[in-house]
DOPA-227031 format. One record per atom (N, C-alpha, C, O): residue in three letters; atom name; x negated, z, y. Coordinates in nm, 2 decimals. Atoms other than C-alpha are relative to their C-alpha. Example, Ala and Ser with C-alpha at 12.3 -4.5 7.8 and 13.67 -1.06 7.14 Angstrom:
<pt type="ALA" atom="N" east="-0.09" up="0.00" north="-0.12"/>
<pt type="ALA" atom="CA" east="-1.23" up="0.78" north="-0.45"/>
<pt type="ALA" atom="C" east="-0.09" up="0.00" north="0.12"/>
<pt type="ALA" atom="O" east="-0.19" up="0.07" north="0.12"/>
<pt type="SER" atom="N" east="0.09" up="0.00" north="-0.11"/>
<pt type="SER" atom="CA" east="-1.37" up="0.71" north="-0.11"/>
<pt type="SER" atom="C" east="0.08" up="0.08" north="0.11"/>
<pt type="SER" atom="O" east="0.03" up="0.09" north="0.22"/>
//
This chain:
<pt type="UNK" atom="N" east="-0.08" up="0.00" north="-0.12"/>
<pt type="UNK" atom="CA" east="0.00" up="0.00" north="0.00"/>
<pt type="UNK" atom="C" east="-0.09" up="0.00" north="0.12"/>
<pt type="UNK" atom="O" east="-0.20" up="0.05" north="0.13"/>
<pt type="UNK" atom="N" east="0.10" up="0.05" north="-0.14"/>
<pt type="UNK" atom="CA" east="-0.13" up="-0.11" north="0.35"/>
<pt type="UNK" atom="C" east="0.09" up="0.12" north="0.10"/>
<pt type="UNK" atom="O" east="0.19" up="0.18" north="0.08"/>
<pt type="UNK" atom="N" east="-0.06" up="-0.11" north="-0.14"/>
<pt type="UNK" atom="CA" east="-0.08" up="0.11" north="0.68"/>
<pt type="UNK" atom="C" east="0.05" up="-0.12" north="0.13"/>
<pt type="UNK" atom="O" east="0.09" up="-0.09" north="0.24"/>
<pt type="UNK" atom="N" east="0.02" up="0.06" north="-0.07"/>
<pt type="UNK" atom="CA" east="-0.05" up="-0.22" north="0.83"/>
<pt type="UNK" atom="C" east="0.15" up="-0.06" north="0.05"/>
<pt type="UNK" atom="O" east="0.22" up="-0.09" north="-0.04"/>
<pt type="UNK" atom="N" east="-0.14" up="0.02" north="0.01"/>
<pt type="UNK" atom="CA" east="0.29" up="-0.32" north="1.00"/>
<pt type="UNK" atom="C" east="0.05" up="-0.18" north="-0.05"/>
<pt type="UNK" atom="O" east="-0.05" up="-0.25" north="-0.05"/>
<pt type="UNK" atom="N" east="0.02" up="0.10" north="0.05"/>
<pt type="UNK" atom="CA" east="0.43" up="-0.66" north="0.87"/>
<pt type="UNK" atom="C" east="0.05" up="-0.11" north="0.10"/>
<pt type="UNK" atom="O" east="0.10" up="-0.21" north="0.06"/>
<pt type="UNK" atom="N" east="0.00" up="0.12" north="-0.10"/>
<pt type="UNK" atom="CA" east="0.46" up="-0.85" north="1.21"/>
<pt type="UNK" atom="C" east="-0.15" up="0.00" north="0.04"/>
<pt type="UNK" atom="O" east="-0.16" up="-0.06" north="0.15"/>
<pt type="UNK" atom="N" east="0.12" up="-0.01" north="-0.05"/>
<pt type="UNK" atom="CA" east="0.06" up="-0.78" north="1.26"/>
<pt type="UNK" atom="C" east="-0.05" up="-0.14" north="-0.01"/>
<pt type="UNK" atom="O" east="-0.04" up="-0.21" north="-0.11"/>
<pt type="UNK" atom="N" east="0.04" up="0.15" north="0.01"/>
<pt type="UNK" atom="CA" east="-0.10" up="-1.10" north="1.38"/>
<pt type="UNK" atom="C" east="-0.13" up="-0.03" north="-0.05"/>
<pt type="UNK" atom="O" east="-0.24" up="0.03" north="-0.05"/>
<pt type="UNK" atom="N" east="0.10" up="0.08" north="0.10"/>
<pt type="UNK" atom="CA" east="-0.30" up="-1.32" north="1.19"/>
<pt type="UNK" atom="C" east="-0.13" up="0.07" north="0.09"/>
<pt type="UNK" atom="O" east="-0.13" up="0.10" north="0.21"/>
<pt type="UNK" atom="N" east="0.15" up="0.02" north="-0.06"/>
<pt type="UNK" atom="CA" east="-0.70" up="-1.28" north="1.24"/>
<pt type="UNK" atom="C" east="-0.04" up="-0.08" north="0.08"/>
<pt type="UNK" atom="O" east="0.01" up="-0.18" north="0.05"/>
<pt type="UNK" atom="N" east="-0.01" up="0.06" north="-0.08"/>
<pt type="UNK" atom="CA" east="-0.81" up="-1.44" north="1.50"/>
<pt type="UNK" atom="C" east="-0.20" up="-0.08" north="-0.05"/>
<pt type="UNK" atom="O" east="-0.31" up="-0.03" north="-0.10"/>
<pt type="UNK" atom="N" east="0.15" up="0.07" north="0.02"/>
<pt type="UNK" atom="CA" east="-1.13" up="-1.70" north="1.47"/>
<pt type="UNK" atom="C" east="-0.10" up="0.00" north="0.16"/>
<pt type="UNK" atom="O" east="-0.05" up="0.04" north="0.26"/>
<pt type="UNK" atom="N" east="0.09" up="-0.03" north="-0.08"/>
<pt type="UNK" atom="CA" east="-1.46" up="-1.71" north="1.70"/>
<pt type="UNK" atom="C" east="0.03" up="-0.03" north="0.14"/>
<pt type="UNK" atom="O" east="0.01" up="0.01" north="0.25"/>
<pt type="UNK" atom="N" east="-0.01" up="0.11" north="-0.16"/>
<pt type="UNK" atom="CA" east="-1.33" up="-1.97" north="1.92"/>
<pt type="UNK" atom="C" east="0.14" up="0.12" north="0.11"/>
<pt type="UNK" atom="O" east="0.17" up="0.15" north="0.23"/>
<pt type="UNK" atom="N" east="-0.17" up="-0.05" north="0.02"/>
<pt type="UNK" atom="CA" east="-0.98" up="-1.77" north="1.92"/>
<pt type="UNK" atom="C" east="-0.06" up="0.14" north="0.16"/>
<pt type="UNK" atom="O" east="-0.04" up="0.14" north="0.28"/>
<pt type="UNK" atom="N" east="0.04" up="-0.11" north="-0.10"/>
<pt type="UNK" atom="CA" east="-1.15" up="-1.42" north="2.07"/>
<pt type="UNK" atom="C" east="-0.08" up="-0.03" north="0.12"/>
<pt type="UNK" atom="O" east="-0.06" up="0.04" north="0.22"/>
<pt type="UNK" atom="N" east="0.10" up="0.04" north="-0.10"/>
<pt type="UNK" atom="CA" east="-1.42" up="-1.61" north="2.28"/>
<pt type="UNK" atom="C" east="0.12" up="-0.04" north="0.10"/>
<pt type="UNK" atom="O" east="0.10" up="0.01" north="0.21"/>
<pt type="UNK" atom="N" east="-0.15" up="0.06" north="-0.10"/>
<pt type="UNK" atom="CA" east="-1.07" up="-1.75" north="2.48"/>
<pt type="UNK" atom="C" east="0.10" up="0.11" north="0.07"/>
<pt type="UNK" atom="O" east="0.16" up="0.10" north="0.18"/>
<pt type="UNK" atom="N" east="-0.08" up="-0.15" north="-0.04"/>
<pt type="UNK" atom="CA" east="-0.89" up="-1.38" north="2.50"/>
<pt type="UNK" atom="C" east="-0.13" up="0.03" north="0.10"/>
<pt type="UNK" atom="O" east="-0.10" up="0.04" north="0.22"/>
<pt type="UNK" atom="N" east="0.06" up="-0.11" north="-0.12"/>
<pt type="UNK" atom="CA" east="-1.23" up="-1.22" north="2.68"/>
<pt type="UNK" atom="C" east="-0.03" up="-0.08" north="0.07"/>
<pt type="UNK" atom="O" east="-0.13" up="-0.05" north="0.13"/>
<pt type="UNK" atom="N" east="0.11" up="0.09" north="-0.14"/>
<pt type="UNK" atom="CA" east="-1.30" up="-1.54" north="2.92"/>
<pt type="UNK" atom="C" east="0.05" up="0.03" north="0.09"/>
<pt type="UNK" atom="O" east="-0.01" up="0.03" north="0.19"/>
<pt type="UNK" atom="N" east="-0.03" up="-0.05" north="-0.18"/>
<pt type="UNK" atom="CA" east="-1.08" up="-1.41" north="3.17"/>
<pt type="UNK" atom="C" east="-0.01" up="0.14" north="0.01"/>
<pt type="UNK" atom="O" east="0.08" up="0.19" north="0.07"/>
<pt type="UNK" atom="N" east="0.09" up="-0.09" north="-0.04"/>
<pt type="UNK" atom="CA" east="-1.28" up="-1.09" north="3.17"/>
<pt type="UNK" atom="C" east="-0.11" up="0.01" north="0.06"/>
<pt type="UNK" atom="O" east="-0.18" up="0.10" north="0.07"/>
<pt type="UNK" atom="N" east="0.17" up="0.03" north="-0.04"/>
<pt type="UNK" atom="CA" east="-1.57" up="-1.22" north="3.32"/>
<pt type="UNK" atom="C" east="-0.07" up="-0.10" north="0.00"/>
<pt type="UNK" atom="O" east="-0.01" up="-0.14" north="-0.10"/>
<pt type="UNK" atom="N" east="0.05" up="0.10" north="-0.01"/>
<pt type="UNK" atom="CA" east="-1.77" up="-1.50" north="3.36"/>
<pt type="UNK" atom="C" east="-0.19" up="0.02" north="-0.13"/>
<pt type="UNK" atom="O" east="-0.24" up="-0.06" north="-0.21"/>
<pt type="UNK" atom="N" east="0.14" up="-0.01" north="0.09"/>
<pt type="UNK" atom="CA" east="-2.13" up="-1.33" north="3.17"/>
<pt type="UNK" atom="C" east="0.05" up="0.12" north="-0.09"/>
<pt type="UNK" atom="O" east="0.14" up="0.20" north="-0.06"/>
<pt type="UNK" atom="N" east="-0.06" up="-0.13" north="0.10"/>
<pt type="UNK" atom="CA" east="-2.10" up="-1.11" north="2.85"/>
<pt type="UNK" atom="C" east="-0.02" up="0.14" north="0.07"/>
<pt type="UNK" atom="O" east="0.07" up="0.22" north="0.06"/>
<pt type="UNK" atom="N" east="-0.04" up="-0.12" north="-0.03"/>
<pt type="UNK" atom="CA" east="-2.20" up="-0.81" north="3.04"/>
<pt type="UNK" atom="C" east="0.12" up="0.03" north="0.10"/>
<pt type="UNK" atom="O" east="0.18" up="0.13" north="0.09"/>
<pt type="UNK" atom="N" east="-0.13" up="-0.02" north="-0.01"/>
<pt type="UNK" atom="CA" east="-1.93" up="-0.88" north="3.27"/>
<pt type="UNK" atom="C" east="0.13" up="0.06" north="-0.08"/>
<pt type="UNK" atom="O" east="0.19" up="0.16" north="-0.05"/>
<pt type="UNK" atom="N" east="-0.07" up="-0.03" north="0.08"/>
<pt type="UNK" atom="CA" east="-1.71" up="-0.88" north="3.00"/>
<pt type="UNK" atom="C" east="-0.02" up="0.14" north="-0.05"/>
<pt type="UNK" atom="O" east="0.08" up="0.22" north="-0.07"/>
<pt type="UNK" atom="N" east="0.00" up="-0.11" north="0.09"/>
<pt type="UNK" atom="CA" east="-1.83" up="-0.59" north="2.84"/>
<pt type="UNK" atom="C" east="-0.03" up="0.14" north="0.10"/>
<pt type="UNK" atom="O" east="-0.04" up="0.26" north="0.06"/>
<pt type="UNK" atom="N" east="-0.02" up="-0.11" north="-0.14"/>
<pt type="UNK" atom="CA" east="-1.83" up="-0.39" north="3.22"/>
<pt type="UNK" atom="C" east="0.17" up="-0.01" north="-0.01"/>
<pt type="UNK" atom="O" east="0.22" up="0.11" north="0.00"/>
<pt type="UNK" atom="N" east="-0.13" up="0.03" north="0.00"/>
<pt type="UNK" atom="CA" east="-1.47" up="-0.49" north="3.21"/>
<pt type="UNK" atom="C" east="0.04" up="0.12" north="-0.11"/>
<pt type="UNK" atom="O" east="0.09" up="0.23" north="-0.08"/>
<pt type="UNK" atom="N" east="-0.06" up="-0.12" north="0.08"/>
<pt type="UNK" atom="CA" east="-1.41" up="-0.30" north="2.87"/>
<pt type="UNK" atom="C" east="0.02" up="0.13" north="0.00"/>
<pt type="UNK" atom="O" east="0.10" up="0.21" north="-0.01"/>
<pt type="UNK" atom="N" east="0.08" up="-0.18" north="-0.06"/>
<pt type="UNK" atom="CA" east="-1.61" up="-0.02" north="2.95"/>
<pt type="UNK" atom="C" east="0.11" up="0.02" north="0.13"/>
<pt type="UNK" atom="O" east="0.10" up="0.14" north="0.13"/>
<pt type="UNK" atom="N" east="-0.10" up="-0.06" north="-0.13"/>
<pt type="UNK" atom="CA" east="-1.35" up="0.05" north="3.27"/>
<pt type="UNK" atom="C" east="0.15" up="-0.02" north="-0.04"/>
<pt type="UNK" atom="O" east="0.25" up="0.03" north="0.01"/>
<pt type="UNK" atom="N" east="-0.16" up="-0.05" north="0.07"/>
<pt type="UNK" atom="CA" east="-1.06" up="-0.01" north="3.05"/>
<pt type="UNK" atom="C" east="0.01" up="0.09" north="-0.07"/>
<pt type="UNK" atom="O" east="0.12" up="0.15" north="-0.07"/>
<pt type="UNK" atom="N" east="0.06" up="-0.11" north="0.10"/>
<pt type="UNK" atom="CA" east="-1.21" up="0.23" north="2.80"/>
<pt type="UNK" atom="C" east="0.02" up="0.12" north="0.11"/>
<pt type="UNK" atom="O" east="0.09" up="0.21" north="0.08"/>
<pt type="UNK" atom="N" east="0.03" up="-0.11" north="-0.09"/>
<pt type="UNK" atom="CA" east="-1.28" up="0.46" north="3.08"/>
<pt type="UNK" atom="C" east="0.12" up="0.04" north="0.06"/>
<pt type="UNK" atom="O" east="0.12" up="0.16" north="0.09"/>
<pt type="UNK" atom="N" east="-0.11" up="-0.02" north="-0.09"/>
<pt type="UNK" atom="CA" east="-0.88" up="0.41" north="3.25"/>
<pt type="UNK" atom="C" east="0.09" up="0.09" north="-0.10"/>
<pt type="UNK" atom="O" east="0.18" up="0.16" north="-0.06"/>
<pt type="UNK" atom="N" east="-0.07" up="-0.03" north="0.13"/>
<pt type="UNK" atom="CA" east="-0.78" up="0.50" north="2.86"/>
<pt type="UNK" atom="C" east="-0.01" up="0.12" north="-0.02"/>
<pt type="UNK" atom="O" east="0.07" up="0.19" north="-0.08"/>
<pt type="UNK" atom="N" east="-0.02" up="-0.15" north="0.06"/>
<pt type="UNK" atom="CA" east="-0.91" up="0.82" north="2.84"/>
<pt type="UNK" atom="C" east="-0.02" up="0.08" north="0.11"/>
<pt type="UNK" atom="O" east="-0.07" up="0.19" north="0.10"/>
<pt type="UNK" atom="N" east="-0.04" up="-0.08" north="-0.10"/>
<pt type="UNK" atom="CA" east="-0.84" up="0.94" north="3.17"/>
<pt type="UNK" atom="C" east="0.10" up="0.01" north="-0.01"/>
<pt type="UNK" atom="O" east="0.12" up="0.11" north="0.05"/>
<pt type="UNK" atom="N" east="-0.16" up="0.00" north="0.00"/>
<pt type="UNK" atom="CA" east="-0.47" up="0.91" north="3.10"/>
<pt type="UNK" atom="C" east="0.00" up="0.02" north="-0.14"/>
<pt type="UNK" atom="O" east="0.09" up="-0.05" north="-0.19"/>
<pt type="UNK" atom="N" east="-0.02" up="-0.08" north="0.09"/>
<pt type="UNK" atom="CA" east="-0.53" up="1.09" north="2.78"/>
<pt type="UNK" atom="C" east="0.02" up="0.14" north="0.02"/>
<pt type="UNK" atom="O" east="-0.05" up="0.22" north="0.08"/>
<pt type="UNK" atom="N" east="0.03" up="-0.17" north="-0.06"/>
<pt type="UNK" atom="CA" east="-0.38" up="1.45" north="2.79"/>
<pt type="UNK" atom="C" east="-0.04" up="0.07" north="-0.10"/>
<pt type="UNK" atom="O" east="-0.04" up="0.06" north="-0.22"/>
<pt type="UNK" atom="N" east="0.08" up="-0.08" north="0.03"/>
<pt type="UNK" atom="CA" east="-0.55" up="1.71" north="2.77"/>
<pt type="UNK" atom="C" east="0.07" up="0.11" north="-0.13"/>
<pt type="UNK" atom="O" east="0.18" up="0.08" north="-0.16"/>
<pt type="UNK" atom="N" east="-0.03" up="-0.09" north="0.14"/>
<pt type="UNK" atom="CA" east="-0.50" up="1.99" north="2.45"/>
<pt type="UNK" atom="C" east="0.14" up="0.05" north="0.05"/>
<pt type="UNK" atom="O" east="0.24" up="0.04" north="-0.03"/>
<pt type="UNK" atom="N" east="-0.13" up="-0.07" north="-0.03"/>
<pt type="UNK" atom="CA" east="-0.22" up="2.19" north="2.68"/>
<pt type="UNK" atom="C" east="0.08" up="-0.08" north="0.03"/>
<pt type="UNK" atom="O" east="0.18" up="-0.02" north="0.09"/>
<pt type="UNK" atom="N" east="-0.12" up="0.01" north="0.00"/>
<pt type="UNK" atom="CA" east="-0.01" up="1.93" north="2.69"/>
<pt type="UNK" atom="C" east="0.05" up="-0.10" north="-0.16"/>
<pt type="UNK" atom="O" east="0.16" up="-0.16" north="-0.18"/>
<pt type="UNK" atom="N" east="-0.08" up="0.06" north="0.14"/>
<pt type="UNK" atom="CA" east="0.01" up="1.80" north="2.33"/>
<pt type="UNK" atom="C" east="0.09" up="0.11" north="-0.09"/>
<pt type="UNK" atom="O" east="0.08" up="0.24" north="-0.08"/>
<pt type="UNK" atom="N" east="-0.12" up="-0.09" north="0.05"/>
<pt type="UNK" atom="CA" east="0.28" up="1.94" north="2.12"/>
<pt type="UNK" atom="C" east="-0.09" up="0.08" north="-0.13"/>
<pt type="UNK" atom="O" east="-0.19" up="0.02" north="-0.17"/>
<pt type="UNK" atom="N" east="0.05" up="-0.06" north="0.08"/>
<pt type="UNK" atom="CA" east="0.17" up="2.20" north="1.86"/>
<pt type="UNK" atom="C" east="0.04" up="-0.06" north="-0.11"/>
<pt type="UNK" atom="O" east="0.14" up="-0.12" north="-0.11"/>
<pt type="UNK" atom="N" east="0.03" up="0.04" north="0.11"/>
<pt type="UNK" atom="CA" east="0.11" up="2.10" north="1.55"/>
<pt type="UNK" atom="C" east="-0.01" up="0.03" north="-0.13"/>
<pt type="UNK" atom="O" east="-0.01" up="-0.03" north="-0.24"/>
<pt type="UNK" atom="N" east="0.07" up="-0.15" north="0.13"/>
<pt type="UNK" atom="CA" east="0.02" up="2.41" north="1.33"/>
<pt type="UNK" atom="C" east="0.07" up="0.11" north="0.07"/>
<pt type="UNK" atom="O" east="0.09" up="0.15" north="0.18"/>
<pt type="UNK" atom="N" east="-0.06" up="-0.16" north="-0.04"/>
<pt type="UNK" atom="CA" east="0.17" up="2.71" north="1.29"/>
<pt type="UNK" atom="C" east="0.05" up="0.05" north="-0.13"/>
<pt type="UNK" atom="O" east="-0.01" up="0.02" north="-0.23"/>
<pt type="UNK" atom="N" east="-0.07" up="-0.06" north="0.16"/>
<pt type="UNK" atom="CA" east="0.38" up="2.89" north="0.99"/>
<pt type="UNK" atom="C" east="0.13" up="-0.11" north="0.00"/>
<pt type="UNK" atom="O" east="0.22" up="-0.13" north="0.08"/>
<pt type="UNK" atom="N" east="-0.11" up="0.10" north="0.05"/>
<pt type="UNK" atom="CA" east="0.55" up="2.64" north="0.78"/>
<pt type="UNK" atom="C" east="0.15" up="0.05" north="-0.02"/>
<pt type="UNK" atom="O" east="0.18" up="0.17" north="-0.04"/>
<pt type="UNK" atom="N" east="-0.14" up="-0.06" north="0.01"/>
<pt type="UNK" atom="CA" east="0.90" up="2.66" north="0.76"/>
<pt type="UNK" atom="C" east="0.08" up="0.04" north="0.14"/>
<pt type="UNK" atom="O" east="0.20" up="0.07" north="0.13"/>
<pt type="UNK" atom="N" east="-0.05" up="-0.10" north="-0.11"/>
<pt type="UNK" atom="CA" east="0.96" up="2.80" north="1.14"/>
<pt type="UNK" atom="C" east="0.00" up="-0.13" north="0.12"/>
<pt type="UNK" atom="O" east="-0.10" up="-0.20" north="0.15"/>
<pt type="UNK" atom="N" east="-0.04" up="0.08" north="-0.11"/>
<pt type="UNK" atom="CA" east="1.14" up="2.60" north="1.42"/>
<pt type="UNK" atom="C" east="0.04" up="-0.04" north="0.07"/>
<pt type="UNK" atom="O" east="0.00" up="-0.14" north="0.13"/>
//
């Protein structure tokens, strides 16, 4: 059994991804300054421990 959902899209080929990050940037480190500050916008707008829901505690109680 897969974890995978069954609308996940096909693999994508060299040419396929080279066409998704060209409008990131014009030179690969562009591109990969680009990610790096999406990476960076992603886990600033991660919250922090007090506000995820608990998780653990005694089973059975709720």
């Amino acid at each position: 059994m897969t974890d995978r959902p069954d609308d996940t899209a096909a693999p994508r080929d060299a040419d396929e991804l080279t066409d998704a990050v060209s409008d990131l940037g014009k030179t690969d480190t562009d591109r990969l300054e680009a990610v790096q500050e999406h990476n960076d916008s992603l886990e600033e707008r991660l919250p922090d421990s007090s506000e995820l829901p608990r998780t653990h505690g005694t089973p059975g109680q709720g």
